[in-house]
C-alpha positions, 0 to 999 in steps of 0.5 A: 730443444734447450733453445726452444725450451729457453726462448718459451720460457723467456717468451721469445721466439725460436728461430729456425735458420738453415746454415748451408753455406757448404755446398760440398757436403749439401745432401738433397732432402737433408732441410726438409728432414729437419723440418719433420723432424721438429714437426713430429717433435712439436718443437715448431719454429716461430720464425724459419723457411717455412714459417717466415718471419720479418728477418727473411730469407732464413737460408744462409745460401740465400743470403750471399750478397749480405756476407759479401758486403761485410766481408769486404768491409772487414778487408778495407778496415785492415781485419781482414785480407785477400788469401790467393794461395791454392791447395797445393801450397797450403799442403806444402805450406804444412809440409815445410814448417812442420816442427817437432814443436808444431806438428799441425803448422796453421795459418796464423800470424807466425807464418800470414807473412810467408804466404801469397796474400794481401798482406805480403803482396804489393797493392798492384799485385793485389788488384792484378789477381782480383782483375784476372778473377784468381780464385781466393779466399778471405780471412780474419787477421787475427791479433797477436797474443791477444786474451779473448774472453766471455762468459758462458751461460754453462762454463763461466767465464772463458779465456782464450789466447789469439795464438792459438788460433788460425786466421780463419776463412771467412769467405770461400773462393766459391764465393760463399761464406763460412759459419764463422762469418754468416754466424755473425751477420745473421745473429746481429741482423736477425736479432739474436738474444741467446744462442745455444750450440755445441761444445765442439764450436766452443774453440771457434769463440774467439774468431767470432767475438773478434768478428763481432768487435770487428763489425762494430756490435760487440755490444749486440753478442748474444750470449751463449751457452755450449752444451756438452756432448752426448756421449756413447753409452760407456761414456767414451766419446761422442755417440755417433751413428755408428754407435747406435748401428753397432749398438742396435739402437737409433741416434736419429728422431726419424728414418733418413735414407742417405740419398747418396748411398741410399743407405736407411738409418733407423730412426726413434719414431720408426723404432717405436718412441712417442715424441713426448718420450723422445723430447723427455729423454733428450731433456734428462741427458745434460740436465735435471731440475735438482726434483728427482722428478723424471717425467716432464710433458713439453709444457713442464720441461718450458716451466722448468727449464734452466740453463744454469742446470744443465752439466758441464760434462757429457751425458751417456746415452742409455737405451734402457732408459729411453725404452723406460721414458717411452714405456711411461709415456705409453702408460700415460698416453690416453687409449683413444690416442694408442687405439690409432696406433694399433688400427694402422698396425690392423689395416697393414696387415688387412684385418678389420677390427671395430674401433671401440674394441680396439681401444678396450684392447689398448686398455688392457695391453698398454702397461705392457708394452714398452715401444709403439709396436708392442701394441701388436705383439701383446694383443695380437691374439684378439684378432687371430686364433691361436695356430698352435699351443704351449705344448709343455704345459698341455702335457703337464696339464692336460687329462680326459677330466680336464677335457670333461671341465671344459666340455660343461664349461662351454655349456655354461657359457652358452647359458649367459646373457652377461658377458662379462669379466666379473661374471665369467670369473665366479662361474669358473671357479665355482664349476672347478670347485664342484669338479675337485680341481685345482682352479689354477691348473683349469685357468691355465689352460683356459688361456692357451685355449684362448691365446695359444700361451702363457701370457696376455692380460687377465683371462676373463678379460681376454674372454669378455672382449672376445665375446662369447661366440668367440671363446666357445669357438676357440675352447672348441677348436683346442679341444678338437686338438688337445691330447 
């Protein structure tokens, strides 16, 4: 969203680029839930696999002869080399240099030379291994003792040591490359301006500045912000899906069925979110435009948007207040848009209802609720009568005078011809007033007469949208079962 945000704002393009260079862990249906997800968000790519766009392909697995070239360039200039070893020997290669000091041995300059690679191998030798087609990989050579620096449009300038780094891979033995490598390539091929990402790849930098040094485009880098991470609602880590699971609240836009277990994780807009609240919720975790304000439409948060704004360290994650955006998003949204919402919630569940009193419903219930589903549950007496009462208050309230009121009330109601909240609340309470009772207690009851409860909008208004036949209906059948 930050990148789409900033390329609006700047009036570039957002790109879309699918980097599925890991086959191990492609998960089928997995592109096209990204695609929905950004569809139903409004956040739309100006460039990507569905929209193309002059730099095609956009899928990173479409796109391996490219990597392949530059990968071998890399190896003929010396910064870069063949790697033979197997999983076998770099499992054991972590076993035998174990130290107290380094506990995680790396393959990196102190032990490139003790490993079976281009680097430690005769040329002939080399050349015998790719003729018999024996799997490998290709890694950088990094430099030693080396600084690496950038300067981050979040952190500032940034420093790094090459010793603290690994030779990363840069292309698998499946012949497909990492990010680190396809990363490169494509941010310079497509033209790439500004890329923000993750903080969690923030200690890949320096590879992939020295890939672009490398290469030849230092000049061409992007420049680059690492955002901070979401962090769980106590602020103790990464939120993760468990989180949200153990937590009962969604980390994912849509519904995802992992198609590998055929596991369902629930998602913001299944849960009941607006996307504009879903868009003005992630905005606010990680940054705020100094204002105070809080609610942006997408247009506002382009108009707004500053990188410089955004915070260094993670954002908790509190539910209440996503449910707070999205009740203000609903107050905000218009009663003809909510009224779509509440007749497909009405045809699920096979009851038909006029359009145009429908969207007076919305109208009435709308400030109410506070998730999409709420639109049902604040108005579903509307639509079907009351199947039992508030017995407490029938027995608090309840008498053989309170049932006469009524009986003359539905006399009275059948004289009007004005069916309306500002004529049926004066005649109410007048028709008390002459009776000597307590207009409080008779409205009460004239809302459970009608809802069954204590609650829902204002009684008259509850009573003017039901029409007449309706309310004499439903005071006639309370009074057939009021004791």
């Amino acid at each position: 969203m930050f990148n789409y945000l900033f390329a609006k704002q700047k009036g570039g393009d957002f790109v879309l680029r699918i980097e599925d260079t890991d086959q191990a862990r492609f998960v089928d249906g997995a592109e096209e839930y990204i695609f929905d997800c950004l569809n139903w968000c409004g956040l739309e790519p100006d460039e990507g696999p569905v929209t193309g766009g002059k730099f095609s392909p956009y899928r990173q697995s479409e796109r391996g002869p490219i990597y392949h070239e530059y990968a071998q360039q890399l190896v003929n200039e010396g910064k870069a080399y063949y790697a033979f070893d197997t999983q076998e020997e770099l499992v054991h290669m972590r076993d035998r240099f174990k130290t107290e000091i380094n506990t995680s041995p790396q393959y990196d300059h102190q032990l490139r030379m003790k490993m079976k690679n281009s680097l430690t191998l005769l040329p002939g030798a080399v050349e015998s291994l790719l003729n018999d087609k024996t799997p490998y990989v290709i890694r950088i050579k990094l430099p030693e003792n080396e600084t690496i620096s950038f300067v981050d449009m979040i952190r500032g300038e940034v420093h790094f040591n090459t010793n603290t780094v690994d030779d990363k891979v840069l292309l698998k033995a499946d012949g497909m490359p990492t990010y680190h490598l396809a990363v490169v390539v494509d941010d310079y091929l497509m033209k790439i301006s500004h890329s923000f990402r993750g903080e969690e790849w923030l200690p890949s930098a320096p590879v992939h500045i020295l890939l672009w040094k490398y290469l030849g485009w230092e000049k061409y880098m992007p420049k680059w912000a690492h955002l901070p991470l979401i962090l769980k609602p106590d602020g103790n880590g990464k939120l993760s899906k468990r989180d949200g699971d153990r937590l009962g609240f969604p980390v994912f836009a849509m519904n995802w069925t992992d198609p590998r277990t055929n596991e369902l994780t629930k998602g913001f807009r299944e849960m009941g979110f607006l996307p504009e609240a879903f868009l003005n919720i992630l905005a606010m975790l990680g940054w705020n435009d100094g204002s105070g304000q809080e609610i942006f439409t997408k247009d506002e948060l382009v108009n707004k948007f500053s990188i410089e704004r955004v915070h260094k360290g993670g954002a908790k994650f509190d539910f209440e207040k996503a449910k707070w955006f999205n009740h203000e998003w609903i107050k905000r949204t218009t009663d003809e848009s909510l009224s779509k919402e509440l007749l497909r919630i009405l045809k699920e569940k096979n009851i038909k209802a006029d359009a145009y009193v429908v969207q007076q419903v919305v109208a009435l219930v709308k400030e109410r609720c506070t998730l999409l589903p709420d639109l049902w549950t604040t108005s579903y007496f509307f639509f079907e009568k009351p199947q039992q009462y508030d017995t407490v208050v029938l027995q608090q309230k309840w008498n053989e005078e309170k049932k006469r009121f009524f009986e003359e009330y539905i006399k009275k109601l059948e004289t009007l011809t004005d069916f309306t909240a500002t004529t049926l609340e004066p005649g109410f309470k007048e028709l008390a007033t002459s009776k000597n009772i307590k207009a409080g207690d008779v409205l009460l009851l004239f809302r459970i007469m009608l809802v069954g409860g204590k609650f829902g909008p204002g009684v008259f208004d509850i009573a003017a949208l039901l029409g007449k036949k309706e309310t004499v209906q439903r005071i006639h059948a309370a009074l057939s079962q009021f004791q």
